[in-house]
C-alpha positions as CSV (number, residue, x, y, z in Angstrom):
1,X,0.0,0.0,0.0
2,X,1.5,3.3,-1.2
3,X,0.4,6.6,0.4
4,X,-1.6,9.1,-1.7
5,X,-0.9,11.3,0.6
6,X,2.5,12.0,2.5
7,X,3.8,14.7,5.5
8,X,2.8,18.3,4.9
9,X,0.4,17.6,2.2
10,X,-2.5,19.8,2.5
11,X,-6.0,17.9,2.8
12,X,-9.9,18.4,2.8
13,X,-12.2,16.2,4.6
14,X,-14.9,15.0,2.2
15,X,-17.0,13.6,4.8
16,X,-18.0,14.9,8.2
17,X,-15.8,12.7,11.1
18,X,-17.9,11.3,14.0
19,X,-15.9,9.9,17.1
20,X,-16.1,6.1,16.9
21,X,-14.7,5.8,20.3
22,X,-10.9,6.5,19.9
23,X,-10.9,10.1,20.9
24,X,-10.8,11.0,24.0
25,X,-12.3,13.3,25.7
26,X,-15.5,13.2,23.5
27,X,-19.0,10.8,23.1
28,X,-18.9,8.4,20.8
29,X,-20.7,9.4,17.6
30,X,-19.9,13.1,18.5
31,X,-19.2,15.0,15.8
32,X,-15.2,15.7,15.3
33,X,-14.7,17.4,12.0
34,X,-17.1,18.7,9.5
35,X,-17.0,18.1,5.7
36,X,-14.9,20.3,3.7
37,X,-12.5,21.5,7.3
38,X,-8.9,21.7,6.1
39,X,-5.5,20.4,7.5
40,X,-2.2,19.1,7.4
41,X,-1.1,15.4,7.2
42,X,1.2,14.6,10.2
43,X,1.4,10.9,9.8
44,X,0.8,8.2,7.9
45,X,-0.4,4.0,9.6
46,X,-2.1,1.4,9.2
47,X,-4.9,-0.2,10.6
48,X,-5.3,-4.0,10.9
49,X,-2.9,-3.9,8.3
50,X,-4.8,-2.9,5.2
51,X,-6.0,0.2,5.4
52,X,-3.9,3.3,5.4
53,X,-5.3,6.1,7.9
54,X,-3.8,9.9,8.4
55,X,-3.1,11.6,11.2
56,X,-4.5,15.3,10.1
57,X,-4.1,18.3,11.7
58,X,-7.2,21.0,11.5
59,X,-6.0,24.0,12.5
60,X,-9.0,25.8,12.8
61,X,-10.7,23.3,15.2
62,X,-7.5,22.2,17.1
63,X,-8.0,19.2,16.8
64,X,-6.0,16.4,15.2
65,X,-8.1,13.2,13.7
66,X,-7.1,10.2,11.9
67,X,-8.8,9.8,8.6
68,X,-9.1,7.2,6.0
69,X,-7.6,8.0,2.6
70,X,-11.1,7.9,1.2
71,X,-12.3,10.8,3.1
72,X,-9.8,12.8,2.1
73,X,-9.1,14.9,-1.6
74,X,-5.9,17.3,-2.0
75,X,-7.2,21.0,-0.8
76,X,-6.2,22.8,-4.3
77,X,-9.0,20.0,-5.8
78,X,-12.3,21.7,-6.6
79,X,-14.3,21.5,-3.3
80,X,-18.5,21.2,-3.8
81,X,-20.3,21.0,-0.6
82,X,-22.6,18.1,-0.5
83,X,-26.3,18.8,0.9
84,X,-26.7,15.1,2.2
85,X,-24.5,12.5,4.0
86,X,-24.5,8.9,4.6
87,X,-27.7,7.5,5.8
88,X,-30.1,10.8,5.4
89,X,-33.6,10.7,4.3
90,X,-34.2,11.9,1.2
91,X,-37.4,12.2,-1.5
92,X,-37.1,12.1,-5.2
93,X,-38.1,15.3,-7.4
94,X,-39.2,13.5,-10.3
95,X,-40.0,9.9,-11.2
96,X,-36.9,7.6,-11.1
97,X,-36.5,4.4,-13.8
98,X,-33.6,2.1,-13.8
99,X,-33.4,0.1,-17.2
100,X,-36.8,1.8,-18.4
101,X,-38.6,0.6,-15.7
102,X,-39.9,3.2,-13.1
103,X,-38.8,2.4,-9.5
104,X,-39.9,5.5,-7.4
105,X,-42.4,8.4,-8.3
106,X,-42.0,12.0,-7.4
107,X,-42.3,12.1,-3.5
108,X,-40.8,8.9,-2.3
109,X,-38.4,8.3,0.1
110,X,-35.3,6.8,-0.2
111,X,-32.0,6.8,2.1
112,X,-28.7,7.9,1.0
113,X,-25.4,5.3,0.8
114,X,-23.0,6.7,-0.4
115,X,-21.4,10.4,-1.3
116,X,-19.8,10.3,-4.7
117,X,-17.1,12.4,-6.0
118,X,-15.4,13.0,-9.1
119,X,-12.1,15.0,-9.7
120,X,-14.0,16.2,-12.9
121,X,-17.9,16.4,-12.6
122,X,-19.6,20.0,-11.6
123,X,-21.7,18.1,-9.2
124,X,-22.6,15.6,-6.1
125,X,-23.9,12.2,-7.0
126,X,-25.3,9.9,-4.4
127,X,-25.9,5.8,-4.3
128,X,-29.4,5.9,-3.1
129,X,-31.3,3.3,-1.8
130,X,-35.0,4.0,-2.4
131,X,-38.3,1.2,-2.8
132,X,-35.9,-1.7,-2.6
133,X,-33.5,-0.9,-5.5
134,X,-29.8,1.1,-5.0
135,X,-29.7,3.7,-7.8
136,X,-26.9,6.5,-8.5
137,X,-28.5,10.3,-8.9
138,X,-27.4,13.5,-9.2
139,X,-27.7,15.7,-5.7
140,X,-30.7,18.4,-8.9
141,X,-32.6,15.1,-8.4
142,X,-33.0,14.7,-4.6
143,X,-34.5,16.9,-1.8
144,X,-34.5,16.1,2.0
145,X,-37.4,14.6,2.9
146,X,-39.5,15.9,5.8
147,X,-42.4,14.8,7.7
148,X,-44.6,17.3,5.7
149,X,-43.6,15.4,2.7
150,X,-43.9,11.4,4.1
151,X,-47.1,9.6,2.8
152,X,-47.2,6.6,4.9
153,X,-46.9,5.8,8.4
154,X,-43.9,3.9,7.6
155,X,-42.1,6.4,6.0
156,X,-42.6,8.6,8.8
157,X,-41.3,6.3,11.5
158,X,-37.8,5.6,8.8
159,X,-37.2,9.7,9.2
160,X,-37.6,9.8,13.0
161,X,-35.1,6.9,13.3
């Protein structure tokens, strides 16, 4: 495994940073680090020998974090904040097909499972999981869903969990 990233190397953070119970000091699933925070890599390890994590600095909060490599992009890369994250609810704008066949209509809720990002695309795209199939969108195609807009019982209790 060869480092994308090495000491000094200025980083973003793609995705927000919960504590997963190695910080101390802090709850576990507290929020570290939000998406897009900038720092500087101060280390480079391993963990259980096959994944490469960073030890980042972020200035601005104080704090330093360890990251995978996958949450992390070079800081002079074009930098789109993302409206949704892993596991939000969110509802389709429009009808949705998937090989001609349609598979959610305008209003339904689906759950986010993924944030996708391309060195060269002008927007977000999401792997969305949504009336039993996993489909990739556009962030133009998606709004957060609300109570306002559930139409089932069901779909009501899937946002307040």
């Amino acid at each position: 495994m060869k480092p994308r990233y090495e000491y000094g190397d200025e980083v973003r953070l793609t995705r927000n940073v919960r504590n997963d119970g190695t910080y101390p000091g802090t709850e576990v699933g507290e929020l570290l680090i939000q998406r897009g925070a900038t720092g500087v890599v101060y280390d480079v390890g391993t963990y259980l020998q096959d994944q490469l994590i960073y030890r980042v600095h972020f200035i601005d909060a104080g704090k330093t974090v360890g990251c995978r490599e996958e949450e992390l992009i070079p800081v002079a890369q074009k930098w789109i904040q993302n409206r949704f994250e892993f596991r939000d609810k969110v509802q389709a704008r429009c009808a949705l097909q998937l090989d001609g066949e349609v598979i959610a209509r305008k209003g339904d809720i689906g759950e986010i499972e993924n944030v996708l990002r391309e060195e060269d695309e002008d927007e977000i795209f999401y792997n969305l999981y949504i009336n039993g199939c996993n489909i990739m969108l556009p962030e133009r195609a998606l709004d957060a869903a609300s109570l306002d807009s559930v139409t089932t019982q069901e779909q009501a209790d899937e946002i307040q969990h």
